[in-house]
Biotite code that builds the C-alpha atoms (Angstrom):
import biotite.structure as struc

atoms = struc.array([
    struc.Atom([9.692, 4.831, -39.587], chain_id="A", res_id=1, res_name="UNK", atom_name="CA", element="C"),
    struc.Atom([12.375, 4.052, -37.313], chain_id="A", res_id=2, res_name="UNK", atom_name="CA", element="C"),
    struc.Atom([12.693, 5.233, -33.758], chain_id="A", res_id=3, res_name="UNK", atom_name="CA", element="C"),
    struc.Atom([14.756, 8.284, -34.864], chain_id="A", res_id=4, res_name="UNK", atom_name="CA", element="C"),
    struc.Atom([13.977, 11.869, -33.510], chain_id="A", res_id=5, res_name="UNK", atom_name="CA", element="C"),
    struc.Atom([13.378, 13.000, -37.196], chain_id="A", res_id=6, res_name="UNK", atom_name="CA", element="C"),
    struc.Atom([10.710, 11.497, -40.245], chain_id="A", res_id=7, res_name="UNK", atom_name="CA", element="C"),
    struc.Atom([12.459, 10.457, -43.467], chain_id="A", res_id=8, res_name="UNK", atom_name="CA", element="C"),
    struc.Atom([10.473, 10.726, -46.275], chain_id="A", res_id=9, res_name="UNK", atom_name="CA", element="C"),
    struc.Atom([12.373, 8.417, -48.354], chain_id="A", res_id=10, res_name="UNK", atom_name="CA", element="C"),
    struc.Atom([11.201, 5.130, -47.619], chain_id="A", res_id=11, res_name="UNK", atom_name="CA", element="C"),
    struc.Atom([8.406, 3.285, -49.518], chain_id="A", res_id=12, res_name="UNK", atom_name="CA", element="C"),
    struc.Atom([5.096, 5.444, -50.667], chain_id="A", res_id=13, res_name="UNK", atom_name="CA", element="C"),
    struc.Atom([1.995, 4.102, -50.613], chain_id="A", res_id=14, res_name="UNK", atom_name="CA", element="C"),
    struc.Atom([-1.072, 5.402, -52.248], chain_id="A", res_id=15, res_name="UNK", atom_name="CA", element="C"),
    struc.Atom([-3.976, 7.648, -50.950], chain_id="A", res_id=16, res_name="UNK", atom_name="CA", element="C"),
    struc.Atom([-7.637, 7.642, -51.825], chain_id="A", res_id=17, res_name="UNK", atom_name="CA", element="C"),
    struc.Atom([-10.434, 10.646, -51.749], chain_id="A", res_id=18, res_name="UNK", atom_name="CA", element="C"),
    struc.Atom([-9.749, 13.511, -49.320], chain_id="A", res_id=19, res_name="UNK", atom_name="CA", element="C"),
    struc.Atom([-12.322, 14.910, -46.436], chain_id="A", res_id=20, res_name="UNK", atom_name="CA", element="C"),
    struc.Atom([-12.367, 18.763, -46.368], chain_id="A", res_id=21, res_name="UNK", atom_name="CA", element="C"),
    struc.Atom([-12.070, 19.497, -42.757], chain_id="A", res_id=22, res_name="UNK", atom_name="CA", element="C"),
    struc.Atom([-9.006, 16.934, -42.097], chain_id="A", res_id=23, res_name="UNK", atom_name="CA", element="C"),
    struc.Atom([-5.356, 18.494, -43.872], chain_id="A", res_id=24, res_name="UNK", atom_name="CA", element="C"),
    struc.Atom([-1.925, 18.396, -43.857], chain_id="A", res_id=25, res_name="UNK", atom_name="CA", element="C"),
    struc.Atom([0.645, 21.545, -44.424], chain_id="A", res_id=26, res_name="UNK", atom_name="CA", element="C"),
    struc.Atom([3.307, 21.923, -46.411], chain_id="A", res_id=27, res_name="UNK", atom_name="CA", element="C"),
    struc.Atom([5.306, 24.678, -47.861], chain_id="A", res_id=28, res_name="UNK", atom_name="CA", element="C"),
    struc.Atom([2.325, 26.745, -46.544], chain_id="A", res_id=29, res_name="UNK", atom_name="CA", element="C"),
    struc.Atom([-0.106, 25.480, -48.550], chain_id="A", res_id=30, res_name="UNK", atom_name="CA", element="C"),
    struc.Atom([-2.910, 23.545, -47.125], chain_id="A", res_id=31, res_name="UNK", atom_name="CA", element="C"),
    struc.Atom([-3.859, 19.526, -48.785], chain_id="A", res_id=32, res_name="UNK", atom_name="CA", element="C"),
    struc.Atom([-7.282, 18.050, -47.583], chain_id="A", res_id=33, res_name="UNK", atom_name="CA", element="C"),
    struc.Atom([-6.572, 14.211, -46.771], chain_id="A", res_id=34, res_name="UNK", atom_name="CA", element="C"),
    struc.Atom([-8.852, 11.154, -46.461], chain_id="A", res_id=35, res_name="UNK", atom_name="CA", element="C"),
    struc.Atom([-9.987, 10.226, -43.179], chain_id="A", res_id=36, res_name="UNK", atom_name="CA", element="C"),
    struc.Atom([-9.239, 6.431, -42.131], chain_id="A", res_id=37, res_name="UNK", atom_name="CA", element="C"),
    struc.Atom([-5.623, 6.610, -44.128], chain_id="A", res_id=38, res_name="UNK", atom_name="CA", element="C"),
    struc.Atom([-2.627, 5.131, -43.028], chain_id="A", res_id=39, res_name="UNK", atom_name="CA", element="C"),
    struc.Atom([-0.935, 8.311, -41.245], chain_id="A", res_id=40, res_name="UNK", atom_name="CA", element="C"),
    struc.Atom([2.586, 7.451, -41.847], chain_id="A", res_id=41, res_name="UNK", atom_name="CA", element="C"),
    struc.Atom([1.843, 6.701, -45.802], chain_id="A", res_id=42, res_name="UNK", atom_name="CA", element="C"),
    struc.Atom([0.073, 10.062, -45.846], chain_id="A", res_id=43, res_name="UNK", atom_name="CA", element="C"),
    struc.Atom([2.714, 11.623, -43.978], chain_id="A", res_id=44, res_name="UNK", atom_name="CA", element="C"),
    struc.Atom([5.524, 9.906, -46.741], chain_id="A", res_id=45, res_name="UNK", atom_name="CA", element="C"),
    struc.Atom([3.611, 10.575, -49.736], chain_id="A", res_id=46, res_name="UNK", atom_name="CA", element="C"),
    struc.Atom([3.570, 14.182, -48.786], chain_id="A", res_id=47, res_name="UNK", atom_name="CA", element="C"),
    struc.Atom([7.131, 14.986, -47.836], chain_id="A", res_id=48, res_name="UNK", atom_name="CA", element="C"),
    struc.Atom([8.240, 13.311, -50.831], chain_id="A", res_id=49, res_name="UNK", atom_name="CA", element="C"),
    struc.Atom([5.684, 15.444, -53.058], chain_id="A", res_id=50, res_name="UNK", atom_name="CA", element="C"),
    struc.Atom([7.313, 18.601, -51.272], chain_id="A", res_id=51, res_name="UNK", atom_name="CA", element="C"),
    struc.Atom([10.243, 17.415, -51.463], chain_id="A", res_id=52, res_name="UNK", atom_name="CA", element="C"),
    struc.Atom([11.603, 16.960, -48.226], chain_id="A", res_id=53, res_name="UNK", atom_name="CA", element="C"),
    struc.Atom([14.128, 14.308, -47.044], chain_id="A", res_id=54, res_name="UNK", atom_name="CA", element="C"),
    struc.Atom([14.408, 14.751, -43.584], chain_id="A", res_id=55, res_name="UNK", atom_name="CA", element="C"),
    struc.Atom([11.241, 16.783, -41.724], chain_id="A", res_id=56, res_name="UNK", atom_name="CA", element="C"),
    struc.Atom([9.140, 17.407, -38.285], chain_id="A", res_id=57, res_name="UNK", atom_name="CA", element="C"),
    struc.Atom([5.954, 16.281, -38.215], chain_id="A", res_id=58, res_name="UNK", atom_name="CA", element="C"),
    struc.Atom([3.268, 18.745, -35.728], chain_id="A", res_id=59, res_name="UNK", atom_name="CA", element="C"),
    struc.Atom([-0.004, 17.121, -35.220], chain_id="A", res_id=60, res_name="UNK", atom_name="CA", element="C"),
    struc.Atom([-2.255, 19.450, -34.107], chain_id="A", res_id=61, res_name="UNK", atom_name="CA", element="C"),
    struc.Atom([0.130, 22.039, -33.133], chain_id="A", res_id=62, res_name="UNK", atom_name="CA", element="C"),
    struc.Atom([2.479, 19.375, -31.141], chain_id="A", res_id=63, res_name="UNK", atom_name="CA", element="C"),
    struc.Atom([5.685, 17.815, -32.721], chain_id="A", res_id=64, res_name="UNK", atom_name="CA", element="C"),
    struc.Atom([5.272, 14.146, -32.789], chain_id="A", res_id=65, res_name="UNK", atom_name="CA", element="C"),
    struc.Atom([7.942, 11.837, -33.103], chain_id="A", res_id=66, res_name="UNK", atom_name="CA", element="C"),
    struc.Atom([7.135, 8.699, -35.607], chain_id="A", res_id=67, res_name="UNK", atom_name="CA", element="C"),
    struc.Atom([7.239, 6.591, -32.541], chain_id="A", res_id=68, res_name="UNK", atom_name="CA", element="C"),
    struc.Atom([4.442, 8.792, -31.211], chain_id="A", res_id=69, res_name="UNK", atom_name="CA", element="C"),
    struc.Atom([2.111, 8.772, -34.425], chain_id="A", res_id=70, res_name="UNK", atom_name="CA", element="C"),
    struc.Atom([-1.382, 7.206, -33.830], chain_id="A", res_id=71, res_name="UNK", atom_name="CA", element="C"),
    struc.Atom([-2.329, 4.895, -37.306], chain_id="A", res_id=72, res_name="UNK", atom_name="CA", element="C"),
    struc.Atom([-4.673, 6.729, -38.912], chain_id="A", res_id=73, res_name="UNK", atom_name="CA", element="C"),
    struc.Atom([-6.271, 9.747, -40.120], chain_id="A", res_id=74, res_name="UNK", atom_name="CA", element="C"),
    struc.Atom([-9.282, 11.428, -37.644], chain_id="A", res_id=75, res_name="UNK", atom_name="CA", element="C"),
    struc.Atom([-11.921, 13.671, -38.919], chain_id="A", res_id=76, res_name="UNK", atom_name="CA", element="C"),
    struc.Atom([-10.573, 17.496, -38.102], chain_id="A", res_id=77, res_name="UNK", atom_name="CA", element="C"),
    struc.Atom([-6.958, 16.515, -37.647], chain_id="A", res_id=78, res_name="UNK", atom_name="CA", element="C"),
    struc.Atom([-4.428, 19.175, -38.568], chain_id="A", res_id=79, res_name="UNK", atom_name="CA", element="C"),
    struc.Atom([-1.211, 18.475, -39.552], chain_id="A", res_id=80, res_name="UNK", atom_name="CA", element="C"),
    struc.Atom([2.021, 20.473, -40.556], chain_id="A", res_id=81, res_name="UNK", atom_name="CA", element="C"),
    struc.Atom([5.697, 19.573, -41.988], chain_id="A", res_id=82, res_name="UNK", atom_name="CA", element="C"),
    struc.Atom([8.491, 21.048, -41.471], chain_id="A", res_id=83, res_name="UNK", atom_name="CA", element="C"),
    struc.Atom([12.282, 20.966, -42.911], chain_id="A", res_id=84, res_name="UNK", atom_name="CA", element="C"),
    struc.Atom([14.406, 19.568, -40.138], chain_id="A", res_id=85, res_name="UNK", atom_name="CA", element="C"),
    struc.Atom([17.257, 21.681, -39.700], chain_id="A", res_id=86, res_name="UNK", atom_name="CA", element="C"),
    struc.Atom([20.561, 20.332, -38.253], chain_id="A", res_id=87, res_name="UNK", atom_name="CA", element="C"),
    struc.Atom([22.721, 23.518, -37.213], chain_id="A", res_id=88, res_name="UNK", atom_name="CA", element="C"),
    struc.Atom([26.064, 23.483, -37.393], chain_id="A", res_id=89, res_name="UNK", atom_name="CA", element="C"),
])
């Protein structure tokens, strides 16, 4: 992830083990339990690229983060929701 106010989900994916049931990420409106202690970011890419999104927001726990802003990894209970980024005009 580059310093860029947007996520690209097309960089490299990495792969993801066993989920926790409290700890998700949303997509589409559906709801995907993730595995606490995994690499955020490759969580994050995995996803977007699943959902098919190239360029997207990322809210952690209701807040837009930036990738510069992303703490490493997973945390038991942590919600988090992508978005299409829209560029009007």
């Amino acid at each position: 992830m580059e310093n860029q106010g947007y996520w690209d989900g097309n960089e490299e994916r990495e792969e993801m083990g066993d989920s926790n049931l409290n700890t998700y990420i949303r997509v589409n409106g559906s709801d995907r339990q993730i595995e606490v202690g995994a690499s955020l970011v490759s969580v994050i890419k995995e996803t977007a690229r699943d959902a098919g999104l190239g360029k997207f927001r990322v809210f952690l726990d209701g807040q837009e983060i930036r990738p510069s802003e992303a703490p490493d990894q997973i945390t038991e209970g942590m919600g988090l929701e992508l978005r299409p980024y829209d560029i009007a005009g």
